[in-house]
C-alpha positions as CSV (number, residue, x, y, z in Angstrom):
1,X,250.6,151.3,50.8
2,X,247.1,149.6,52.1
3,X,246.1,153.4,52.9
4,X,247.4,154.9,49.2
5,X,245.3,152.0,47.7
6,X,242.4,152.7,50.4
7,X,242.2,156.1,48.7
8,X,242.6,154.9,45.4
9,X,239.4,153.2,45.5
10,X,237.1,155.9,47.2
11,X,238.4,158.3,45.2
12,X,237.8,156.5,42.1
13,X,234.0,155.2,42.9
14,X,233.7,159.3,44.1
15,X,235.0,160.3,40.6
16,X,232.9,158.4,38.9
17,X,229.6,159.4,41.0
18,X,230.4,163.3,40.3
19,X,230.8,162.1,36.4
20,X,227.3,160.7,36.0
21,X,225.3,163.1,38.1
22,X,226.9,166.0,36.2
23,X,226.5,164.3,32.8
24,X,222.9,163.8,33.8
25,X,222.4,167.1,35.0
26,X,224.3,169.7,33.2
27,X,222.3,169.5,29.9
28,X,219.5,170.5,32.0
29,X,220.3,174.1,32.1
30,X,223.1,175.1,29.6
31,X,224.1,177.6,31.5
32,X,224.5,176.6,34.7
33,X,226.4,173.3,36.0
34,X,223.7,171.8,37.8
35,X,225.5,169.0,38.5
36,X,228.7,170.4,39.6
37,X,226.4,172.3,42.2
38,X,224.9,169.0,43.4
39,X,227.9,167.0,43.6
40,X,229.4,169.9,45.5
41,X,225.7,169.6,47.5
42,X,226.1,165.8,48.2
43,X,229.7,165.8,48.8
44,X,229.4,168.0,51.4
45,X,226.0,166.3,53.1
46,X,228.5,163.1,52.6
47,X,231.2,164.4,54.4
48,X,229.3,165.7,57.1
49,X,227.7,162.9,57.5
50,X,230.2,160.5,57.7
51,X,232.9,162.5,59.1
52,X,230.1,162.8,62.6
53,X,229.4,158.9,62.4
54,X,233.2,157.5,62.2
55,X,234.5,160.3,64.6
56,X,231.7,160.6,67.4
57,X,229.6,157.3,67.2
58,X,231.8,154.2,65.6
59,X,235.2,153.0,65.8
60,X,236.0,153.8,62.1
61,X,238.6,151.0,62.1
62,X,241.2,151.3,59.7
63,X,240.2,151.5,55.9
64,X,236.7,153.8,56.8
65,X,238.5,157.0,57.0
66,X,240.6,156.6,53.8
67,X,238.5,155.4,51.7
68,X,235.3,157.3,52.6
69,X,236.6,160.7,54.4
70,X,239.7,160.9,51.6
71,X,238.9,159.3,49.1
72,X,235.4,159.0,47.5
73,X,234.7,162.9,49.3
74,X,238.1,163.9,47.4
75,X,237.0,162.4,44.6
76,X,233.5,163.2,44.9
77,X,234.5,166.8,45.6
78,X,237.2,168.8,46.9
79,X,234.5,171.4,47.6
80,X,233.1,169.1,50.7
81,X,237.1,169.5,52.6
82,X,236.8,173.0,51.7
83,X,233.8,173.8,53.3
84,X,234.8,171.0,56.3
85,X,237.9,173.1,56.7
86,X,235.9,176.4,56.8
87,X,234.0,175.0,59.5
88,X,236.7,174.2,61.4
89,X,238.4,177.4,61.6
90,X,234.8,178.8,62.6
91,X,234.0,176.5,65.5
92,X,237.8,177.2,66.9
93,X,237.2,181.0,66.8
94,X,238.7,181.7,63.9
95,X,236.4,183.4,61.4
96,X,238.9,185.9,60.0
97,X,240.7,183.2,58.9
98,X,237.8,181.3,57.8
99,X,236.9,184.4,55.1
100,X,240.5,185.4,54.5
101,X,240.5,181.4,53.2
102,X,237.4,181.4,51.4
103,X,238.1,184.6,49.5
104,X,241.9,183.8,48.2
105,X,240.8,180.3,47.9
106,X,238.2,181.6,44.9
107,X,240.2,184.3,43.5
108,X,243.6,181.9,43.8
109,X,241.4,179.4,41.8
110,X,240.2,181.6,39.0
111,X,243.4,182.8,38.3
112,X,245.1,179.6,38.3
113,X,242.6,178.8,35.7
114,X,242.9,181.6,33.8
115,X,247.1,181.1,33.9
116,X,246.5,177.8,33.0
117,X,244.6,178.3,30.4
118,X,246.8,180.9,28.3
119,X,250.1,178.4,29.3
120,X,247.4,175.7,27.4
121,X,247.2,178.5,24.6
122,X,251.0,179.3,24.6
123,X,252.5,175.8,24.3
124,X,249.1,174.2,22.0
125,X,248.2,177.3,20.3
C-alpha cells in the first residue's frame, strides 16, 4: 500500500509538471506541441538521470524508486520508459527487438487512437 501511495504522489507532482510546461509552450507554435516534445525531452533526461544515481551510485532506499523512477517519470511521461526500455533491449543485444518495439509501439498507438476516437463518435455522436 505505502508503494501504491509512493506512486501516487510522483505521478501526480509529474502530471502536473507535463501540464504547465505544455500549457506554457504549446501556444507557441500552433502546430506543433512543443511542450509535449519537451516533457518527452525532460522526462527522459529525468529518468536517465535518476535511474544511473539510485541504481549505480546511492542506496535508493525504499520510497526513491517509486515515487521518482514510477511515478513522477510515468506521470511526467510514459515516453521516458519507452525509450529506457529501448535502450535496454539495445545494450543486451537485442536491436531487432528494440525496432520491431518501436515500430508497433507507434503504429499500435495511432490506431488505438484512431479506434478510440470513432467508439467516442459511435456511443457520443
Amino acid at each position: 500500500m505505502k508503494e501504491i501511495l509512493l506512486i501516487f504522489c510522483g505521478g501526480g507532482l509529474g502530471s502536473l509538471c507535463r501540464f504547465f510546461i505544455s500549457k506554457w509552450l504549446n501556444p507557441i507554435f500552433k502546430l506543433y506541441p512543443l511542450g509535449t516534445l519537451t516533457t518527452n525531452f525532460l522526462s527522459c533526461i529525468v529518468l536517465g538521470l535518476v535511474a544511473y544515481v539510485l541504481l549505480s551510485k546511492i542506496n535508493p532506499g525504499d520510497w526513491l524508486r517509486p515515487v521518482f523512477l514510477i511515478g513522477f517519470c510515468g506521470g511526467f511521461s510514459t515516453f521516458s520508459t519507452f525509450s529506457n526500455e529501448i535502450l535496454i533491449m539495445v545494450r543486451e543485444g537485442n536491436w531487432q527487438y528494440g525496432v520491431f518495439y518501436i515500430l508497433s509501439s507507434i503504429i499500435i498507438s495511432i490506431l488505438a487512437l484512431l479506434g478510440g476516437s470513432y467508439l467516442g463518435k459511435l456511443i457520443f455522436g
